[in-house]
C-alpha positions as CSV (number, residue, x, y, z in Angstrom):
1,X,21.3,16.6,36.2
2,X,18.6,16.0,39.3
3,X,18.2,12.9,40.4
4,X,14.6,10.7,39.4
5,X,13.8,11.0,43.3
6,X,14.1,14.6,42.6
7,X,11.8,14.5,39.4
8,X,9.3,13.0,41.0
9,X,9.0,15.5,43.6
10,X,9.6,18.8,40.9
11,X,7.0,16.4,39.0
12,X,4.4,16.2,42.4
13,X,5.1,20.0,43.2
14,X,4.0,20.9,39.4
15,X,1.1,19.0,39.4
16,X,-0.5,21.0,42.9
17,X,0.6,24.0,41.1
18,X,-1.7,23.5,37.8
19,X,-4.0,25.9,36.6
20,X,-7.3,25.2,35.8
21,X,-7.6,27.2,32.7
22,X,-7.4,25.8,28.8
23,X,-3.9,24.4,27.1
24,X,-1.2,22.4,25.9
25,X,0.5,20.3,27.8
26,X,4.3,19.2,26.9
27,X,5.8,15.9,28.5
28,X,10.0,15.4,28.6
29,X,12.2,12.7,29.1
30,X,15.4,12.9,31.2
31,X,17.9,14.5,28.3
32,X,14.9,17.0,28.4
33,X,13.4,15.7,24.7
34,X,9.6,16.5,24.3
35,X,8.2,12.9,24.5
36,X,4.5,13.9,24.2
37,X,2.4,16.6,23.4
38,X,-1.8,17.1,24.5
39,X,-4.5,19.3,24.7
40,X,-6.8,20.2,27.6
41,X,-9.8,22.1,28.4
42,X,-8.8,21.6,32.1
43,X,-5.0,21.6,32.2
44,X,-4.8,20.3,36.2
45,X,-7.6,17.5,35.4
46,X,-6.1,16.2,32.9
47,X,-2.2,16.3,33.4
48,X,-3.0,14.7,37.0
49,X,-4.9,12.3,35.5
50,X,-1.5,10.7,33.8
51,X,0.2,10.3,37.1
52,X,-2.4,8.8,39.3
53,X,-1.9,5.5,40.1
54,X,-4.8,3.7,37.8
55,X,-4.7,-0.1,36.6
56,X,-6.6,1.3,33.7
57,X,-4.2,2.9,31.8
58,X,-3.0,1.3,28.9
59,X,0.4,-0.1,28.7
60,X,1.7,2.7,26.2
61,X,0.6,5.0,28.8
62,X,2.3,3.3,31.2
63,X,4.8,3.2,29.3
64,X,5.3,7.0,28.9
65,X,4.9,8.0,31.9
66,X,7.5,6.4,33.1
67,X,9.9,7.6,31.1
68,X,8.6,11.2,32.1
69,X,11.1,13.4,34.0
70,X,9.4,16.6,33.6
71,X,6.5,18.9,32.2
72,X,5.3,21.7,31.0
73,X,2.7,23.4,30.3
74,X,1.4,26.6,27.9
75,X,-2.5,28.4,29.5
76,X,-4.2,29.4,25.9
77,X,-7.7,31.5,26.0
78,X,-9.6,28.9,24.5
79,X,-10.0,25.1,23.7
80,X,-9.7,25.8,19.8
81,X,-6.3,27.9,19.9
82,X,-4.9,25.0,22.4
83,X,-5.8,22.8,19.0
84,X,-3.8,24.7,16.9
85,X,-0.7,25.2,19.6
86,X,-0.9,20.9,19.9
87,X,-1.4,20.7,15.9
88,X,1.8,22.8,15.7
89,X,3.9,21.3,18.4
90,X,3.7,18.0,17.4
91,X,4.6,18.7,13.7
92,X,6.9,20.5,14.8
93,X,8.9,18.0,17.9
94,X,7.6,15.0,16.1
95,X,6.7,13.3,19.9
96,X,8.2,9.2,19.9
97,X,3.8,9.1,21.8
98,X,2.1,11.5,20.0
99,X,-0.5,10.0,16.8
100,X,2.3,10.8,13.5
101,X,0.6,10.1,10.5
102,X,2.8,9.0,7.7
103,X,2.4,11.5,4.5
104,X,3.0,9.1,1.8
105,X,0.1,7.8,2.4
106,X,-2.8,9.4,-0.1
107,X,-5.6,8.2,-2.1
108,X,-6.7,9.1,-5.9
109,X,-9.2,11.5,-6.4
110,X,-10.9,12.3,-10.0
111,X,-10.0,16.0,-11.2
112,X,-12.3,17.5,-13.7
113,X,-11.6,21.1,-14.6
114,X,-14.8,22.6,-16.3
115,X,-12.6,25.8,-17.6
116,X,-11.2,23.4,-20.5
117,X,-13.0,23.6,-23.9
118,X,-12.8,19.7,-24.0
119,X,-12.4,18.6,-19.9
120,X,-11.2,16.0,-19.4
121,X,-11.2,13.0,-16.7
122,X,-8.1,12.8,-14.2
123,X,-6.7,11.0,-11.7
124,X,-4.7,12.4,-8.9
125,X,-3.4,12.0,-5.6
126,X,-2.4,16.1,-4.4
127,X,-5.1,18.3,-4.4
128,X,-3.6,21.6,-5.3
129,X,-5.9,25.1,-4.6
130,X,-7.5,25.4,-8.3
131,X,-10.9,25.4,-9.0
132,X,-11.4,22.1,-10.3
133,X,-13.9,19.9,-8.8
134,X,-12.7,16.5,-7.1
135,X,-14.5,13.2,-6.1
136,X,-13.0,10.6,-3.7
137,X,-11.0,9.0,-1.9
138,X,-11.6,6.4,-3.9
139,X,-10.2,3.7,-0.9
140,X,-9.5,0.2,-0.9
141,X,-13.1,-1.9,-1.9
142,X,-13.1,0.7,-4.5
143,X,-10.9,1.0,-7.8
144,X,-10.5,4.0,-9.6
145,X,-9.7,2.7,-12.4
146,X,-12.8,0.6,-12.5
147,X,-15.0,3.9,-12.3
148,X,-13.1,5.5,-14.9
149,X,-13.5,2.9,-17.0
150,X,-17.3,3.4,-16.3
151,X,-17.2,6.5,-16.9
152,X,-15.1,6.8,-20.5
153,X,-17.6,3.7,-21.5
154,X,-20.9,5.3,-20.4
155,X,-20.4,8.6,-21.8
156,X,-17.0,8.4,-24.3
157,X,-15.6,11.2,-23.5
158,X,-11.6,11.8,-24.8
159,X,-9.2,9.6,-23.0
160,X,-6.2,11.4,-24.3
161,X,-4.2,14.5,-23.3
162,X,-3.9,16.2,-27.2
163,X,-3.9,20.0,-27.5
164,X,-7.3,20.9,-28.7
165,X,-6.5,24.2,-29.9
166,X,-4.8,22.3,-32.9
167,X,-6.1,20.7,-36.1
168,X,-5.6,17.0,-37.0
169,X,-5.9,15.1,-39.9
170,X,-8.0,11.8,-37.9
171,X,-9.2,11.2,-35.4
172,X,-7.9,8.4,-32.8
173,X,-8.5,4.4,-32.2
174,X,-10.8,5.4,-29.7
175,X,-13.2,6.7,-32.2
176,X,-12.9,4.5,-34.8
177,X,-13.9,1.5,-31.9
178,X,-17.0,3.9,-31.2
179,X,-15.3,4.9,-27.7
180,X,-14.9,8.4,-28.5
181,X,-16.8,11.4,-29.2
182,X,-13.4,13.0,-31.4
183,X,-13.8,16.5,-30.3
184,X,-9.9,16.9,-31.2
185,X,-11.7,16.7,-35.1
186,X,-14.8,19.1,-33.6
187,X,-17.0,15.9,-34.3
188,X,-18.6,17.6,-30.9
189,X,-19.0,21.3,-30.0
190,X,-18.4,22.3,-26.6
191,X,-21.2,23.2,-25.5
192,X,-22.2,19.4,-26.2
193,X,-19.6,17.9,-24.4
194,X,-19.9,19.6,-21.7
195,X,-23.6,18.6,-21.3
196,X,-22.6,14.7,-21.2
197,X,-19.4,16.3,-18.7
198,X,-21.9,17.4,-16.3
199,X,-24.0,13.8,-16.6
200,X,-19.9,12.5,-15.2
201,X,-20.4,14.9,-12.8
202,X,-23.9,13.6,-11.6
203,X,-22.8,10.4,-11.8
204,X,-19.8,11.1,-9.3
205,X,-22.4,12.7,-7.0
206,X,-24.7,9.5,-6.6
207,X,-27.0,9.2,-10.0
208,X,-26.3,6.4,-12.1
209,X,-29.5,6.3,-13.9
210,X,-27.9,7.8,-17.0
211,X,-25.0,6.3,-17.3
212,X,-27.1,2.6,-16.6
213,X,-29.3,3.5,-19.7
214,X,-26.2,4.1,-21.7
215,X,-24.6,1.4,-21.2
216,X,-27.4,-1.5,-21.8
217,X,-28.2,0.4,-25.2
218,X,-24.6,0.5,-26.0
219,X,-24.9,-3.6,-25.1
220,X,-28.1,-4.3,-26.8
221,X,-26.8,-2.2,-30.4
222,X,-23.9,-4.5,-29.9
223,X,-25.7,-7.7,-29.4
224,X,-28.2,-6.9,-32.3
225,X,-25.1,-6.4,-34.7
226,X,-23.6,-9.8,-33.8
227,X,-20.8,-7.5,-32.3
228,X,-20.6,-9.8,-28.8
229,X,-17.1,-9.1,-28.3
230,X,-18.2,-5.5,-27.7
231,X,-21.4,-6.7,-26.4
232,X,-19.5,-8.2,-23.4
233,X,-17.5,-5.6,-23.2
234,X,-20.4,-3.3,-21.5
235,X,-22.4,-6.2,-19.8
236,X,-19.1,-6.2,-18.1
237,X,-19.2,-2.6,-17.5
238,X,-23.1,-2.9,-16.2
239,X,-21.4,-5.9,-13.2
240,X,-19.0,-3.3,-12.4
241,X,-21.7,-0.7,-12.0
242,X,-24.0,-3.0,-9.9
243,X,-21.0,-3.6,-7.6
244,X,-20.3,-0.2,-7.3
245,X,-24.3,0.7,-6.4
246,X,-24.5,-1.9,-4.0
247,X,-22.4,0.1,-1.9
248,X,-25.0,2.7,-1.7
249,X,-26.3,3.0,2.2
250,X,-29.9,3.2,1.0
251,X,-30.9,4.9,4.2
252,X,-28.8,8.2,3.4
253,X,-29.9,10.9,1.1
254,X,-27.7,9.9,-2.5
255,X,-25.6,13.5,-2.2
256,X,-24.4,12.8,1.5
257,X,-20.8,13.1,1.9
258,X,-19.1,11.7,5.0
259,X,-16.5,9.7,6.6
260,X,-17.5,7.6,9.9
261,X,-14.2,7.0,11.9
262,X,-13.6,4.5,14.7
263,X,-11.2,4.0,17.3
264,X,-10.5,0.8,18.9
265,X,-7.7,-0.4,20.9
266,X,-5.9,-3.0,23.4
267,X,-3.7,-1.0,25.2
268,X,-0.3,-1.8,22.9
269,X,-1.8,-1.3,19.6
270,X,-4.3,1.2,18.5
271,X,-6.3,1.6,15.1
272,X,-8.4,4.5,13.5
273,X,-10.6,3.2,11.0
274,X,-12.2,5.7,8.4
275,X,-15.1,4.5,6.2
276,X,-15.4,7.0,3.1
277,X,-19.0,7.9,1.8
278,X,-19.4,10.1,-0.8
279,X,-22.2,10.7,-3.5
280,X,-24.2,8.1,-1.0
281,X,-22.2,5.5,-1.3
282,X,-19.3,3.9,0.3
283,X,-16.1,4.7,-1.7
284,X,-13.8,2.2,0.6
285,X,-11.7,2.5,4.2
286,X,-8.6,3.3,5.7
287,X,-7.3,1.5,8.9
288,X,-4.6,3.4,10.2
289,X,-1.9,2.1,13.3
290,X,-1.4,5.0,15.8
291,X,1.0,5.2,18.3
292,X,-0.8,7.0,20.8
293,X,-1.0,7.5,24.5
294,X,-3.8,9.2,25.1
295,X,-5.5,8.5,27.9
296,X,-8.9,8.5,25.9
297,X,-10.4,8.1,22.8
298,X,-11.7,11.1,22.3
299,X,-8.4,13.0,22.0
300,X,-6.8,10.3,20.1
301,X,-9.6,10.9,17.5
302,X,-8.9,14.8,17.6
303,X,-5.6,14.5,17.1
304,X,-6.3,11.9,14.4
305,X,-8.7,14.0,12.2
306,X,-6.1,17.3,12.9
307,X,-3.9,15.7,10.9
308,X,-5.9,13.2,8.5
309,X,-7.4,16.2,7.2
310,X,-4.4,18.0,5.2
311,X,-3.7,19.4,1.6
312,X,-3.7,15.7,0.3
313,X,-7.6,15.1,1.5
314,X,-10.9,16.8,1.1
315,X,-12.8,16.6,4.2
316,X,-16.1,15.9,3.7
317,X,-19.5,17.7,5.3
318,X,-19.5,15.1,7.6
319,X,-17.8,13.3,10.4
320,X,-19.3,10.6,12.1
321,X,-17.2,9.7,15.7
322,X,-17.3,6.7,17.4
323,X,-16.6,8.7,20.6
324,X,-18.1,12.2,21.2
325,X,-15.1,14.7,20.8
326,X,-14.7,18.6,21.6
327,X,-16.9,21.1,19.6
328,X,-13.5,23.1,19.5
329,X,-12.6,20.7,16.8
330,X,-15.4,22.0,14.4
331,X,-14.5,25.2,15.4
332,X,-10.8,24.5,14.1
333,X,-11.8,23.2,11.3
334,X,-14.2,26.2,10.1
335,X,-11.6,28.3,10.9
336,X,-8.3,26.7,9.2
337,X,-10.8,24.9,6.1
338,X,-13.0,27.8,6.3
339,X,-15.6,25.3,5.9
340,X,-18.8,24.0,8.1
341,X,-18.1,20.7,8.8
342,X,-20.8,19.1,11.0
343,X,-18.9,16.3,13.8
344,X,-21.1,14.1,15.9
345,X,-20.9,11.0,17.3
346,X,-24.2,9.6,16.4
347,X,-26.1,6.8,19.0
348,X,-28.5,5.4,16.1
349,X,-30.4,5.0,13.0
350,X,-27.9,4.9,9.6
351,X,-25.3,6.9,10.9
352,X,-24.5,5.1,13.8
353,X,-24.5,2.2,11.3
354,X,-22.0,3.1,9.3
355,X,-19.5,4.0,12.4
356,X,-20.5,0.7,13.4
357,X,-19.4,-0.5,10.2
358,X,-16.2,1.3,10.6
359,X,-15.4,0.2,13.8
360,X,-15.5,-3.4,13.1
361,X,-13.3,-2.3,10.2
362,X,-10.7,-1.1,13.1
363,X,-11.3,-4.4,15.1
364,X,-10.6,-6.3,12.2
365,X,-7.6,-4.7,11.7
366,X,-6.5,-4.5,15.4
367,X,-7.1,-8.3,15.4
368,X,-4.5,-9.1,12.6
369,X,-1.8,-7.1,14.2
370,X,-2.0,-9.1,17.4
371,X,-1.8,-12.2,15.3
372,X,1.0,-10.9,13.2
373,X,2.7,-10.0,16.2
374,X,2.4,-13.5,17.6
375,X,3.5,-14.9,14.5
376,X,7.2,-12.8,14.3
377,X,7.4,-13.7,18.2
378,X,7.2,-17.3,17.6
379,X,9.5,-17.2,14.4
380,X,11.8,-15.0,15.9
381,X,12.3,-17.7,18.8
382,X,12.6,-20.3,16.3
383,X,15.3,-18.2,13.9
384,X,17.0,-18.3,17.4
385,X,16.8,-21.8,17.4
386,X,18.3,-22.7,14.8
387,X,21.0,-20.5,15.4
388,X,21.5,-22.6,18.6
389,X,21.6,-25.4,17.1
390,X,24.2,-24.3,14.8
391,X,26.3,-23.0,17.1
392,X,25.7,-19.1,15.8
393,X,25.6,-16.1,17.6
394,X,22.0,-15.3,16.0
395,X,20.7,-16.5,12.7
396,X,19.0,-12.7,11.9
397,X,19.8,-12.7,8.2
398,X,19.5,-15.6,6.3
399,X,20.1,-16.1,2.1
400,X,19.2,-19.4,0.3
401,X,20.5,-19.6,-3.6
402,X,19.1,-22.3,-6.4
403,X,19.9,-22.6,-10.3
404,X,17.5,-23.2,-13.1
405,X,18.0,-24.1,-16.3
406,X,16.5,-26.6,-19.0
407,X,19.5,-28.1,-20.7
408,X,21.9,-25.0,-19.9
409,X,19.7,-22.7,-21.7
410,X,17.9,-19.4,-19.6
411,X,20.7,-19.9,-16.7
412,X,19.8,-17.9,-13.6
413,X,19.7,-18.3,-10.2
414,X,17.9,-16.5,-7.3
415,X,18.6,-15.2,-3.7
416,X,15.6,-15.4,-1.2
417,X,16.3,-13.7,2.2
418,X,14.3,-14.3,5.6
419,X,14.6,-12.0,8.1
420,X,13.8,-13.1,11.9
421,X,12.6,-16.5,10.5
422,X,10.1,-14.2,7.9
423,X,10.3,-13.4,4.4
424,X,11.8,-10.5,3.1
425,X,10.5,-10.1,-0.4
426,X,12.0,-6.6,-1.2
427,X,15.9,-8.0,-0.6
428,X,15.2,-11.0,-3.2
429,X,17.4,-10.6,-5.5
430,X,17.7,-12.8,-9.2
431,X,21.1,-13.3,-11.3
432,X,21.5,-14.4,-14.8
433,X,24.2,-16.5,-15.4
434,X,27.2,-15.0,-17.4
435,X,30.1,-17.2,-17.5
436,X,29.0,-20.7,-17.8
437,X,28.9,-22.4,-20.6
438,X,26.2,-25.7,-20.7
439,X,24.3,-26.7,-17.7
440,X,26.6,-27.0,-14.6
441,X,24.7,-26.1,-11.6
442,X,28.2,-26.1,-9.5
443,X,30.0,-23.7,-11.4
444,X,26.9,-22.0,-11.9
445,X,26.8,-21.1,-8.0
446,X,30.0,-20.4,-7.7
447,X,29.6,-17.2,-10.0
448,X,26.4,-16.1,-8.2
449,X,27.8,-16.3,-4.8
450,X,31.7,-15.0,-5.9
451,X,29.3,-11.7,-7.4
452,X,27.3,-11.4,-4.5
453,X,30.1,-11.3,-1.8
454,X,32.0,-8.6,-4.1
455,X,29.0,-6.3,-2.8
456,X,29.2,-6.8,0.7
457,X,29.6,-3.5,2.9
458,X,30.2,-1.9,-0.1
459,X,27.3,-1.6,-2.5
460,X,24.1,0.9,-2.4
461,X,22.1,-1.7,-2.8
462,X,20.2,-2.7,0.6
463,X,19.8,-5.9,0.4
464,X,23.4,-6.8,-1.2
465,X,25.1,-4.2,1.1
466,X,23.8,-6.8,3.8
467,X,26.1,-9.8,5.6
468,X,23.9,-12.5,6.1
469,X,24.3,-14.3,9.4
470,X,23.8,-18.0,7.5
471,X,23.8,-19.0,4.1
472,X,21.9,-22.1,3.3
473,X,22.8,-24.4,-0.2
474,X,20.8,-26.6,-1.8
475,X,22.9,-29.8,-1.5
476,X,24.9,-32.0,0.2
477,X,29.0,-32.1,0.9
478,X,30.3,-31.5,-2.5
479,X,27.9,-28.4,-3.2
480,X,28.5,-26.7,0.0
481,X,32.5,-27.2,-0.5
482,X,32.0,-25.4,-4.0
483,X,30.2,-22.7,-2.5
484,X,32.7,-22.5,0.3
485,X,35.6,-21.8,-1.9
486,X,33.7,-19.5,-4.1
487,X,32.9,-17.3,-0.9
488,X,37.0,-17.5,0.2
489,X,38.4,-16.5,-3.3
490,X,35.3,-13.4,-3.4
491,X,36.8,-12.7,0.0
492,X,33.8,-13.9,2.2
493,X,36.3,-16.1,4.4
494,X,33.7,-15.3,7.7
495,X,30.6,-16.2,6.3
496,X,29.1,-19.0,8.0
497,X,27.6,-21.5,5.0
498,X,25.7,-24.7,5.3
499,X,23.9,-27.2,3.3
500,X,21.0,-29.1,3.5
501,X,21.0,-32.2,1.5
502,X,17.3,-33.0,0.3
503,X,17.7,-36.7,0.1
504,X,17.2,-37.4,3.5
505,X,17.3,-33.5,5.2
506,X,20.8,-33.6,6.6
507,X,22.1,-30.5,7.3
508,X,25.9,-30.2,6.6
509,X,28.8,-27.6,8.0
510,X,31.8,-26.6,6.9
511,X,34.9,-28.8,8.3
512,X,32.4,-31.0,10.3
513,X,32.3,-34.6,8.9
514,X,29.2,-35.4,10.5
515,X,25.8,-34.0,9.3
516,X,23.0,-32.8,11.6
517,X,20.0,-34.9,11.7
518,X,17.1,-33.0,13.2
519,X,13.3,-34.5,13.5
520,X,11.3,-34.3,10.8
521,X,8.5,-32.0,12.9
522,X,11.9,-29.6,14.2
523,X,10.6,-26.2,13.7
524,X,14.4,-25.1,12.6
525,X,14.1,-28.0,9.8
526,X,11.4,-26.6,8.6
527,X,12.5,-23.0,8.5
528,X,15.5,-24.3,6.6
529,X,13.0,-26.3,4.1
530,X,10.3,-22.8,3.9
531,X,14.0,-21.2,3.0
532,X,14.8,-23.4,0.1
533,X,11.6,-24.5,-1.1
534,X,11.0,-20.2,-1.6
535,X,14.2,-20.1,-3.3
536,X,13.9,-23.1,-6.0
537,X,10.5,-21.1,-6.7
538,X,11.8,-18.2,-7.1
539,X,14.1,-19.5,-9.4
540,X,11.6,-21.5,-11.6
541,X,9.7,-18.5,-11.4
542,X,12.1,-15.8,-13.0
543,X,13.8,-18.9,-15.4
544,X,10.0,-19.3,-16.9
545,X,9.4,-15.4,-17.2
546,X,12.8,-15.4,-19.4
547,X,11.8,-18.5,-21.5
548,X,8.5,-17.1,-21.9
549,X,9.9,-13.6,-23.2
550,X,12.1,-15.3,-25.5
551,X,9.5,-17.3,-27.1
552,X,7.0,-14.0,-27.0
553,X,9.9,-12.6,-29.3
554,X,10.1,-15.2,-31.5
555,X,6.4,-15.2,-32.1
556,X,5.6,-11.7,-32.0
557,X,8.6,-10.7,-34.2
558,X,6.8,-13.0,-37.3
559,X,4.3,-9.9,-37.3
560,X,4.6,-7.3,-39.9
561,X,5.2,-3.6,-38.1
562,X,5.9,-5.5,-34.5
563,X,9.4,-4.5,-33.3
564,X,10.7,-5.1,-29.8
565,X,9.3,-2.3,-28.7
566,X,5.6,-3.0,-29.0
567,X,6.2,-6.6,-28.4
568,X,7.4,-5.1,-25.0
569,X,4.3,-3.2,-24.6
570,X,2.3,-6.0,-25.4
571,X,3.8,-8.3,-23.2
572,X,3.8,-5.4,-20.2
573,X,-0.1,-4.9,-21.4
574,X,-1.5,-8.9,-21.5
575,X,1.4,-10.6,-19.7
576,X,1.1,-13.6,-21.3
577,X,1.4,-14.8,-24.7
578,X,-1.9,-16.7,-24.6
579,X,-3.6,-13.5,-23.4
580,X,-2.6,-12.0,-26.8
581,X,-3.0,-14.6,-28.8
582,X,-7.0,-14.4,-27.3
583,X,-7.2,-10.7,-27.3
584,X,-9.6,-8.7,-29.4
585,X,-9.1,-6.0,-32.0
586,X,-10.5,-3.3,-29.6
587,X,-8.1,-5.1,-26.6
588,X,-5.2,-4.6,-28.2
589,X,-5.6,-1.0,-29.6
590,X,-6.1,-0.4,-26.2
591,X,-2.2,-1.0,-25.7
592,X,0.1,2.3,-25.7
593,X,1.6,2.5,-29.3
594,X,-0.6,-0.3,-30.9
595,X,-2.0,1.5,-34.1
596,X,-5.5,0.1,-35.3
597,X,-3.3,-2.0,-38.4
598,X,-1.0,-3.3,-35.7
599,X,-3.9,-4.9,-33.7
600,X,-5.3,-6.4,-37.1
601,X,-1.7,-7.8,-38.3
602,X,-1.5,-9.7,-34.6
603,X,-5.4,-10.5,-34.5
604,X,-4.9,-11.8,-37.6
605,X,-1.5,-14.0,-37.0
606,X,-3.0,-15.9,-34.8
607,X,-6.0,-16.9,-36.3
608,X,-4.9,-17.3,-40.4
């Protein structure tokens, strides 16, 4: 292997010995992994441009470069096939600097195939090479569901997934509510529903006019029949709508489809925003962390909407830039979408508004990562902290338990984990107690933490598969010498316990006769309380939810035709007893498996 005095001058002689032509660019580290991959329409310019000394490059950039031991480089004839060579590279090398988009991250779409007899109104997240037509993204600022709701409310149209090509004997709740046009009984021809498909589709595509007039009739009918329940249920439908058309941009035509993308960043962190118009109005945004180090925005953008743009998206008509960017990306795009896409980077009027828009999107965003950052800084140090003071090596990992039961009754107890001084929500873990008999919080504990330590090291289970550096009990000597044997007979003779007595916030160790007394203001005190506080929450929390179910059972059960099933489908439906005890008819024959008599029987328990 050379030595870096020797890379640097291979590196020098390289860079005198660049072409000027088109191409891709390929940067390695010293076990000669590709590190970094970039286009250029000069190759010299712009692969000199990386190793001039510059106080303006970014830290990342910085960053890479010095971890550079070599390049290479490929000459292409054109700006657009160096595009695809880039696109392909970096899919393929996966650079640690290159912008790698995650793909798990998609948005819903609505799917209507017009080739059905009876279309009907999906929601997806693939889009797979069919002829049906698709609206969206439908981002966040914009639900899906809402719209669909809209739309089956407006226009009725079938909600479910029956074979139309056979005969049945009645038609659905739907219908009987008046939410349903029943074609699956040919109450409709085709022909017909396919007209009010086509208003959807209009609808979708900016023109709410019809769907507006539908609803406040449908409202007023109700109203004038004393029917308010129903009545409310479309003014609600009409708020939802008037949210939805405020996000029209009244300055763009109502069929303009577009996404305005921003780029903003402070040389560690770097954020794409995407602001989605379609049909006229905004359908939401997507901020998007890149690690990138380009030395521009421009590429960073490119290489951005390369790979934004895949089989999980449609790209729209329009891209709006917040940086001008190479017309060889339209020309890839018209080449691999075969589709005209127009990409500017407009300097004013309603365009430049909505990048505008976008861009304080990505500022936004870029802002609450710094502070985030700051934040697991300062808790990390404190985590540390309180490792110090407790004579641990670190304090990374850290599990608090609690118990909660009224009158033994519902036992369980609950394990809340912070991580670096944070929460960890996905490795909180709840136990129900098995083998205690009456309320005895002692013996109670003992189970919980004898079952977790059996799944230490051992378990599939990522969050019980984890040693925690310090567990922390609620309690004083006498608890935290029960949980100390409990942990020695499980085999968990190395875990490092403490307790931390609430009375007066003592903290207590194992074989140390003297507590810890730390300030009230101590910033590890107060991790410690955050810890305990979260876990006697967490342990009310689930304790309620069972007590709850239990009496939901009770209640529900009284209810002619309500088994356990449909009382679970209730509960998973309204959450709350209360909720179904206020529900309407037409609410709960909304819930899957709720027959039109079953939502009578409970409407009518509760109010007999």
């Amino acid at each position: 292997m050379d030595s870096i005095d020797n890379y640097t001058d291979k590196i020098s002689q390289k860079l005198k010995a660049l072409p000027t032509f088109s191409g891709v660019y390929v940067m390695y580290d010293q076990r000669g992994e590709i590190i970094y991959v970039g286009k250029a329409k000069n190759l010299k310019n712009r692969v000199s441009q990386y190793f001039r000394k510059s106080s303006s490059h970014s830290i990342k950039v910085k960053a890479m470069v010095s971890h550079v031991a070599d390049f290479d480089f490929i000459i292409t004839t054109n700006e657009v096939e160096a595009l695809v060579l880039e696109n392909n590279l970096i899919k393929k090398h996966k650079p640690h600097y290159n912008i790698l988009l995650k793909d798990d991250k998609s948005y819903p779409y609505i799917r209507i195939d017009l080739k059905e007899k009876y279309p009907t109104i999906g929601i997806v997240r693939r889009l797979p090479h069919d002829n049906a037509l698709y609206f969206g993204p439908f981002m966040v600022g914009v639900s899906v569901r809402e719209v669909m709701d809209l739309i089956y409310a407006g226009f009725h149209l079938r909600t479910c997934t029956k074979d139309m090509s056979k005969a049945y004997k009645r038609p659905c709740l739907n219908h009987d509510m008046g939410r349903c046009l029943a074609p699956c009984m040919r109450y409709i021809s085709s022909e017909d529903y396919h007209e009010i498909v086509y208003k959807v589709i209009a609808f979708l595509r900016g023109d709410d006019s019809e769907i507006r007039q539908n609803l406040t009739e449908l409202m007023l009918k109700a109203s004038e029949r004393e029917d308010f329940e129903t009545a409310i249920y479309y003014r609600d439908r009409l708020v939802v709508l008037d949210k939805l058309v405020r996000e029209q941009v009244t300055a763009l035509p109502k069929d303009i489809n577009a996404d305005a993308i921003s780029y903003t960043t402070d040389g560690e962190y770097s954020v794409i925003a995407v602001l989605s118009i379609r049909g006229g109005k905004t359908l939401g945004k997507d901020t998007t962390v890149i690690e990138s180090t380009t030395i521009d925005a421009s590429e960073a953008i490119s290489q951005f909407i390369v790979q934004y743009y895949d089989d999980t998206r449609k790209i729209p008509r329009q891209i709006f830039t917040s940086h001008v960017v190479s017309s060889a990306l339209t020309d890839y795009i018209k080449e691999h979408f075969a589709l005209k896409v127009d990409i500017k980077c407009p300097m004013r009027g309603p365009q430049r508004k909505l990048v505008e828009i976008s861009g304080t999107n990505a500022r936004y965003h870029l802002e609450k990562l710094i502070l985030d950052r700051d934040k697991r800084v300062k808790n990390i140090s404190i985590a540390d902290e309180l490792a110090s003071v407790l004579s641990l090596p670190h304090a990374h990992r850290i599990e608090c338990y609690d118990i909660s039961n009224v009158s033994g009754t519902d036992k369980v107890a609950s394990m809340v984990v912070f991580i670096d001084g944070e929460k960890k929500v996905s490795h909180y873990r709840r136990f129900r107690i098995k083998t205690v008999e009456g309320a005895n919080d002692f013996a109670s504990m003992e189970e919980v933490l004898k079952r977790r330590v059996a799944h230490i090291d051992n378990d599939t289970d990522v969050s019980l598969s984890s040693r925690p550096d310090l567990i922390v009990i609620d309690g004083g000597k006498g608890q935290l010498s029960s949980a100390k044997r409990a942990c020695d007979e499980a085999g968990g003779t190395d875990l490092m316990l403490v307790g931390l007595a609430k009375k007066d916030e003592l903290i207590y160790r194992v074989g140390m006769s003297e507590p810890i007394m730390l300030l009230k203001t101590s910033a590890p005190l107060k991790l410690m309380q955050r810890i305990r506080d979260e876990a006697h929450r967490f342990a009310i929390t689930y304790h309620r939810s069972l007590r709850l179910d239990r009496m939901t059972r009770s209640v529900l059960g009284e209810i002619d035709g309500i088994g356990d099933k449909k009382i679970k489908a209730l509960y998973a439906h309204f959450r709350s007893l209360d909720a179904i005890r206020d529900a309407s008819i037409e609410d709960l024959g909304e819930v899957k498996g709720i027959s039109l008599r079953d939502a009578e029987n409970i409407y009518r328990h509760f109010r007999d």
